[in-house]
N, C-alpha and C positions, 0 to 999 in steps of 0.2 A: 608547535601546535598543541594546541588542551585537546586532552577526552574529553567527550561529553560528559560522561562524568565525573570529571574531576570537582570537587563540592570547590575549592579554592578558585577557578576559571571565573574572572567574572563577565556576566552574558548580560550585553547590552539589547534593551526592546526593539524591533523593527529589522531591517532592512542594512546588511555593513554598511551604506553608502548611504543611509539616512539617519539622520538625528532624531532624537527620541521626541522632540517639539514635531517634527516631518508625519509623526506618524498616526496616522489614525485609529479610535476603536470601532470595532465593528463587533456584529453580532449576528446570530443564523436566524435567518426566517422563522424559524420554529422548530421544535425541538424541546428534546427531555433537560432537564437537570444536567448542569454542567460538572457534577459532582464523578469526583474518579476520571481526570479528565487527563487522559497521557500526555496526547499531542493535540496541540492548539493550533489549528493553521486556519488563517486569516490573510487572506488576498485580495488588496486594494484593487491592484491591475497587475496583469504579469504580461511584460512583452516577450517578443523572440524577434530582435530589430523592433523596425518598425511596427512589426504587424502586437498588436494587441489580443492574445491569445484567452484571457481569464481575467475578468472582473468580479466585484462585489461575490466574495465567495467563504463563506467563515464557518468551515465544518471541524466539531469538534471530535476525536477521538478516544474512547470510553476504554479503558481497562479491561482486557477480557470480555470482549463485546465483537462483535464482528460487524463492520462498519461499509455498507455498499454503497457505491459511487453508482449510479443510475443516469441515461440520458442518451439524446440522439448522440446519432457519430458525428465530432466536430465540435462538441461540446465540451471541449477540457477536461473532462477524464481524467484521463489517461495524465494531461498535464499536470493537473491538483496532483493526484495519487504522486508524481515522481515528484514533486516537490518535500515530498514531508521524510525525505532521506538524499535530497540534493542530488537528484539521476538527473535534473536537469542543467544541472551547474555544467555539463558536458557539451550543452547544445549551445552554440554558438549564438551570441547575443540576447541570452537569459538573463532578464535581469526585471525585479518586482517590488512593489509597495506594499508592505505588512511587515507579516511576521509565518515564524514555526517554531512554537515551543515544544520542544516534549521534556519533560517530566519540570514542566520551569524554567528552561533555558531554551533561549534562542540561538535555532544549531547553525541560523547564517551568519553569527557573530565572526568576525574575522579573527579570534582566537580559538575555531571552534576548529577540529581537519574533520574534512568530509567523510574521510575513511573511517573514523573512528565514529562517526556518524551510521555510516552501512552498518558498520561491526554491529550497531544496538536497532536498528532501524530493516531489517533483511530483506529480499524481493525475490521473486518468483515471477515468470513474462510469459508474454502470450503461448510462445511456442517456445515445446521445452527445449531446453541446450543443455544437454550432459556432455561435460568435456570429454575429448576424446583419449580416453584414460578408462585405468581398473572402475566398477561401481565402489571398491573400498576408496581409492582415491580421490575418488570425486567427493562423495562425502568429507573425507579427510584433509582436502586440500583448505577450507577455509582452517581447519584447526590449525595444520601447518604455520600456515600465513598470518598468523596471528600468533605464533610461538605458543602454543597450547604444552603445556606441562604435565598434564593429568597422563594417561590411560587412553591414549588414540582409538585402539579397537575398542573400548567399552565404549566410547563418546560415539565412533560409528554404526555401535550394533544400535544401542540407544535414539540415536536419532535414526537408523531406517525401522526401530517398531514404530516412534511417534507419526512413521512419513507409514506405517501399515504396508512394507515392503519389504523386512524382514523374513518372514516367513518366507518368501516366492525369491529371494536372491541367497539365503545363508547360506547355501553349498556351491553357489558361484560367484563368489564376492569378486574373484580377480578374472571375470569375464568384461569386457568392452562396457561403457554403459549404453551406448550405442548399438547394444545387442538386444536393448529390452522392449518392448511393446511402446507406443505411445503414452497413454497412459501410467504405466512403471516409469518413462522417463521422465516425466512429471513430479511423480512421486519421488525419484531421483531428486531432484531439485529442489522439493521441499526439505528431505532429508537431507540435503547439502547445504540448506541454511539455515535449517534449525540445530543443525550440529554445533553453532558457535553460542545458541543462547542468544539469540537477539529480543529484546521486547515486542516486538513491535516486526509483524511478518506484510508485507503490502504481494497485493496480486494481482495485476493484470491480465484480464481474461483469460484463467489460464486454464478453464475450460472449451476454450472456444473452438481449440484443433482436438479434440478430442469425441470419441462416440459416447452413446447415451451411456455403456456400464460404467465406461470410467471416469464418466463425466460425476454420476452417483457417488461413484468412491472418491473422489475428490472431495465433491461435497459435505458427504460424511465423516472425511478426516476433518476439515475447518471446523466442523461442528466439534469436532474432539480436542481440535491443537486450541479455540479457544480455552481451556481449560488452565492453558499454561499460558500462550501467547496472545496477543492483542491482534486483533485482525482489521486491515479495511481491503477492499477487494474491489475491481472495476469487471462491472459486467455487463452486457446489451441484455444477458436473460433475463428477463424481469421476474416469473418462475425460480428462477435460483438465487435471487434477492432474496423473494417471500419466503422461499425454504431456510435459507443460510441465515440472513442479515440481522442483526438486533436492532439494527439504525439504518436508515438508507436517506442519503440526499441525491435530491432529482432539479439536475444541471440540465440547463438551457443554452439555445443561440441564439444573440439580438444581431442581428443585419441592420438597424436603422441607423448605423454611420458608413455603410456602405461594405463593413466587413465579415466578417464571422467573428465575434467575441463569443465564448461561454461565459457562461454567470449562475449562481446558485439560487431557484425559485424557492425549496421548499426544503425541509431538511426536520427528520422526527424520526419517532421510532418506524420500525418496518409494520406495524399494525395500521400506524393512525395513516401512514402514507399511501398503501395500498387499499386500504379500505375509506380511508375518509380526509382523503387531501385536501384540503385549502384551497393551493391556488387553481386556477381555471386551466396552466400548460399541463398543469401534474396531472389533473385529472382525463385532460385529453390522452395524453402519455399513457397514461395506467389503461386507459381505455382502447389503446392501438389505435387510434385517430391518426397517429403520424410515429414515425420510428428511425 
């Protein structure tokens, strides 16, 4: 199996299971300058079986930009977001028409390993999950698992200052992580996957189980970690879009074939979206008309 970045691997366009004549281009509703563009993900249709989960959907990923997924619940989210580091390759009868480039390469190329994929690509989920393990070894276990050679304790102090949980765990590193507040074990978890250096961090509501201070400090680390990492994040706040997001696309559901499909209406920066959207869903959206 190729690293992704391996420069020699060569990454064919589209879909493993489609020909590069199969595949079509697409483009976003609207939107900034495609310029500094990490991951490229473009979704003809994405099924799961039968069921047709995400269509027409082509959001780009900016470098150091914090990139929001907006929309009712039911609306593929969640599903885009775990596309763009193959969390869906898991679910039993995935399978879609595009593409996922990041940095130029298509990571569904059947030369690509998915792992090697997460290793540059990292996640963070709704509800936090600190293994049942020291706070240093949870941090420490991606380095582990990836044969990290450096300096383990530098790499885990280092990534709990950037997760801003340092301070509050340095004299009880080999406590449970499971011992720590809701919020800390969030921060847990950031710090456990920025420990390996991935480009590219994705979030799943991962304010959602949490109260409003730690909901804040969360926030206010993304606004930090873009500094280093490339962010896109799914969230129902639409408040924490405006505060966080430098870009946000706002995903929809069409019912007129009888199903739930999501599909991508509108897609810009977090300014011109929340203030002066285009299309006629986004603005009802923006406006609480429907949720």
């Amino acid at each position: 199996m190729s690293d992704i970045h391996n420069p020699d691997a060569h990454i064919s366009a589209g879909h493993p299971k489609s020909s590069p004549d199969q595949i079509r281009a697409g483009h976003p509703k609207s939107g900034p300058a495609n310029g500094d563009v990490i991951i490229d993900c473009n979704l003809h249709e994405l099924y799961y079986g039968q069921f047709k989960a995400v269509r027409d959907t082509h959001i780009p990923i900016r470098k150091n930009k914090i990139t929001a997924f907006i929309g009712p619940s039911g609306c593929g989210k969640s599903t885009v977001l775990r596309c763009l580091n193959r969390m869906n390759d898991l679910v039993r009868g995935f399978r879609f028409d595009g593409h996922v480039h990041f940095q130029g390469r298509n990571i569904y190329d059947r030369s690509i390993d998915p792992v090697a994929v997460r290793r540059h690509i990292g996640m963070v989920f709704q509800q936090p999950n600190p293994f049942n393990m020291s706070i240093y070894n949870n941090v420490a276990f991606g380095l582990r698992l990836n044969g990290y050679k450096g300096s383990i304790a530098e790499r885990v102090e280092q990534a709990l200052r950037r997760a801003a949980l340092w301070d509050e765990v340095k004299d009880k590193l080999k406590q449970n992580g499971l011992s720590l507040s809701g919020g800390q074990q969030q921060r847990l978890c950031i710090a456990r996957a920025v420990a390996t250096e991935p480009k590219v961090l994705l979030m799943d509501e991962p304010c959602s189980a949490l109260d409003p201070i730690a909901t804040r400090r969360i926030e206010e680390l993304m606004t930090e970690l873009k500094q280093r990492f490339t962010i896109a994040i799914v969230t129902h706040n639409l408040q924490q879009a405006q505060r966080v997001a430098d870009e946000t696309g706002f995903l929809y559901v069409d019912t007129t074939q009888g199903g739930r499909t999501g599909y991508l209406v509108e897609y810009g920066s977090s300014q011109q979206i929340f203030q002066d959207p285009r299309e006629e869903p986004t603005k009802q959206y923006i406006r609480g008309e429907f949720s």
